[in-house]
C-alpha positions in Angstrom: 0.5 23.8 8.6 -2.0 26.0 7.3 -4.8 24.6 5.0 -3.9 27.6 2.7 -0.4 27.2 2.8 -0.7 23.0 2.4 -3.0 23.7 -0.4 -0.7 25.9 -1.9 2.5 23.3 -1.6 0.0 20.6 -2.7 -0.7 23.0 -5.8 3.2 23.1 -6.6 3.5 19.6 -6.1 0.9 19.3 -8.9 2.1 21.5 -11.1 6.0 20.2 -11.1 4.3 16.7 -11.6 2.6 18.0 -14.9 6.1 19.4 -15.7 5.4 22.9 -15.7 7.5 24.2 -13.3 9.4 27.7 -13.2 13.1 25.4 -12.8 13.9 22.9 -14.5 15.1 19.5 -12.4 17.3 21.0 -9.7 20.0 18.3 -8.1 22.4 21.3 -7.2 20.3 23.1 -5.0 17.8 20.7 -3.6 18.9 17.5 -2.5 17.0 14.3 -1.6 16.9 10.7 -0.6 14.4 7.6 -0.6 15.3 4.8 1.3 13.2 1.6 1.4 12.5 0.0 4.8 10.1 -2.5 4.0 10.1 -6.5 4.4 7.0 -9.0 4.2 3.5 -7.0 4.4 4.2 -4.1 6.3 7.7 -1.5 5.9 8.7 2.6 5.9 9.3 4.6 2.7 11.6 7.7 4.1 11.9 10.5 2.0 15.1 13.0 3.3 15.1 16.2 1.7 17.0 19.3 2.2 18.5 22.7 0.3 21.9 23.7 -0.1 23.5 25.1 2.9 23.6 28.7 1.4 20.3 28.3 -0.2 17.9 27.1 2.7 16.9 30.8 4.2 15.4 31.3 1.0 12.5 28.8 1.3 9.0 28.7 2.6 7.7 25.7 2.0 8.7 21.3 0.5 6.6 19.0 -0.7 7.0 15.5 -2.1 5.5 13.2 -4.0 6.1 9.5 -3.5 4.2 6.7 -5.8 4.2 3.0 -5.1 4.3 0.4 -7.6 0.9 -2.0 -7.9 1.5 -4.8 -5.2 2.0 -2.0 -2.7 0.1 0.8 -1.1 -0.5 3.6 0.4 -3.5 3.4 3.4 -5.5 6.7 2.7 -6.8 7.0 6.9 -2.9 6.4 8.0 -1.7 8.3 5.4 -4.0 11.7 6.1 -3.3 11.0 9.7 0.5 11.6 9.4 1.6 14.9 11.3 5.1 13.8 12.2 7.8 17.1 12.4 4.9 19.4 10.6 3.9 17.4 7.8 0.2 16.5 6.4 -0.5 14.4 4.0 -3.0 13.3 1.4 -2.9 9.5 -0.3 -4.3 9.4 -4.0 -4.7 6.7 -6.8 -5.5 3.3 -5.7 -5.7 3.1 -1.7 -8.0 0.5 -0.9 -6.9 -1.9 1.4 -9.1 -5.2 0.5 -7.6 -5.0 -3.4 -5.7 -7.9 -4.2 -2.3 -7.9 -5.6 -2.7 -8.4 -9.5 -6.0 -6.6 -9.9 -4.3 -3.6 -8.0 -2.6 -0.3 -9.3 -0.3 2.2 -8.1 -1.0 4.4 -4.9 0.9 8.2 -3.9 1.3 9.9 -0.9 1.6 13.4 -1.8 3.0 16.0 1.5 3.7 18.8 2.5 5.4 21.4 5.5 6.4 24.8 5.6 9.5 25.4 6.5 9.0 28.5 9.2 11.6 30.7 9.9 12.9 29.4 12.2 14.0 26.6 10.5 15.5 28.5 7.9 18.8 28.2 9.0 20.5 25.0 7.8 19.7 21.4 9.4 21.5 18.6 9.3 18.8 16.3 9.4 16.9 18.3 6.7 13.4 17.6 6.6 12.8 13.8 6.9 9.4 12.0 6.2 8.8 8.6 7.1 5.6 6.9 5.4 4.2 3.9 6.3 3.3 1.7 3.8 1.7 -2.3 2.7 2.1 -5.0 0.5 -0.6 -6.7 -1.1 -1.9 -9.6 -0.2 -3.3 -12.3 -3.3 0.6 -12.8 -5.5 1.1 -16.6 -6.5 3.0 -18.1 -8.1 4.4 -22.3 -8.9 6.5 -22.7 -5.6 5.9 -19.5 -3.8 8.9 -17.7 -2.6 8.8 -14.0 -3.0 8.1 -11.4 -5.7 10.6 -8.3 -5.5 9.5 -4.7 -6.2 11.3 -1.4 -6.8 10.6 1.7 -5.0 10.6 4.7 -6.9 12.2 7.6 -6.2 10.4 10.5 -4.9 9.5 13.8 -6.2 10.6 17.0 -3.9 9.2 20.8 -5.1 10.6 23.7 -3.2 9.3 26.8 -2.9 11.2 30.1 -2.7 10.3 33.4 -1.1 9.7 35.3 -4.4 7.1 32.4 -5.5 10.0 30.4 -7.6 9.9 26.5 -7.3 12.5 23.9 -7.1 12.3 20.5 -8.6 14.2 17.5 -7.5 14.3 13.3 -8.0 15.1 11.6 -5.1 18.6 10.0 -5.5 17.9 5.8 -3.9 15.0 4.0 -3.7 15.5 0.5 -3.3 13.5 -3.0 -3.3 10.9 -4.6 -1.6 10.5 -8.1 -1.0 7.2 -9.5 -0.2 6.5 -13.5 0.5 4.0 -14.6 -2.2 1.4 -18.1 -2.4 2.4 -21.6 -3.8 0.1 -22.2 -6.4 0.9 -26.2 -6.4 -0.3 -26.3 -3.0 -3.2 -24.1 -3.7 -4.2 -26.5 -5.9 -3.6 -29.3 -3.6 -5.9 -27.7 -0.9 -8.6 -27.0 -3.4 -8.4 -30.9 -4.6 -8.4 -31.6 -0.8 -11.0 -29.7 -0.4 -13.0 -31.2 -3.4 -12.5 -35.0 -2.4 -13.5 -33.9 1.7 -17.2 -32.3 0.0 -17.8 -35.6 -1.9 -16.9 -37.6 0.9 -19.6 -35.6 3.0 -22.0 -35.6 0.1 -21.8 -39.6 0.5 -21.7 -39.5 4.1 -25.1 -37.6 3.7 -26.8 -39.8 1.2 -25.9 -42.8 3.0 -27.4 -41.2 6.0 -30.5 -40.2 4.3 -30.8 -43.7 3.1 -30.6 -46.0 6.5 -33.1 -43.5 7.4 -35.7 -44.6 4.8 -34.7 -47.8 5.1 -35.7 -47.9 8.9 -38.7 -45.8 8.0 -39.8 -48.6 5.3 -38.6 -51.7 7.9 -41.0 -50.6 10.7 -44.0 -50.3 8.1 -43.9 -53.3 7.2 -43.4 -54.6 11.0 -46.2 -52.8 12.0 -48.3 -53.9 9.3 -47.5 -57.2 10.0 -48.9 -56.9 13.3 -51.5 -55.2 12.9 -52.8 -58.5 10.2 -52.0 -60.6 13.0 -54.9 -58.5 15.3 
């Protein structure tokens, strides 16, 4: 794709996000779905998107807009390195890895393909985009288990020939489960942890101590001795 072109679908993106688009929300002609494949710390968001049969010719470019929730993320080098079936991609908001869980906020992957002409007879298949995406490590909670989270839908923008653009929600989304901390145990290693550094604390002194008690011992032995010279 063009870096034009993808700044120009980027630039529609934008705009329909702001809610100043040219149609309003349009289910009837563009149609899309977000499906969920994600389990533990590592999953798939894929976004399918695709205009009406009779409508597709008339289109030059799609671009979505996917955000995830805090607790999930979007990793900005994988993301910008996606070029699957034409598509680039930029990751935006809060992408950095090393954030924990409950101090984190939401990422998006925002993307974009043209749609040449030789695709614009009808496909099946539409255009699919399949992000990868993480969970957050640092959730606990009393007991562990695992903390749920809902995927959003995603945001598709259309443009047509003429310069007109076409707004859709995704229809889906889905959950995400993610395995979170015990906190009872986490506070069972930390008490652990406290009674093994007193332990060597003691172990230290008592160390420290036979030493200058041998230290004092053979002074007096060798004073001795040398009163007996």
């Amino acid at each position: 794709m063009r870096d034009d072109a993808f700044d120009r679908a980027l630039h529609d993106l934008s705009t329909a996000l702001e809610g100043a688009w040219t149609s309003s929300v349009d289910g009837d002609r563009v149609r899309v779905m977000t499906r969920a494949r994600g389990e533990g710390f590592h999953g798939e968001i894929v976004v399918e998107s695709n205009a009406r049969e009779d409508l597709v010719d008339r289109f030059t470019s799609v671009a979505i807009a996917h955000e995830l929730p805090r607790g999930l993320f979007y990793d900005a080098d994988e993301i910008s390195g996606t070029r699957s079936d034409g598509w680039r991609c930029v990751a935006s908001g809060d992408v950095d890895p090393e954030r924990m869980a409950s101090a984190s906020g939401t990422s998006t992957a925002s993307c974009a393909r043209l749609i040449t002409e030789d695709e614009s007879t009808f496909r099946e298949d539409g255009f699919p985009l399949t992000l990868k995406a993480h969970a957050r490590y640092g959730e606990a909670r009393s007991g562990g288990g695992s903390v749920t989270y809902d995927v959003k839908p995603a945001l598709v923008v259309m443009r047509e020939r003429d310069g007109g653009l076409h707004v859709a929600a995704s229809t889906g989304g889905g959950t995400w489960e993610v395995p979170v901390g015990d906190t009872s145990r986490a506070g069972l290693v930390r008490a652990a942890t406290d009674v093994s550094v007193v332990i060597g604390a003691i172990v230290v002194l008592i160390a420290v101590f036979s030493s200058k008690t041998d230290v004092i011992a053979n002074a007096r032995t060798n004073a001795r001795v040398r009163k007996r010279r």
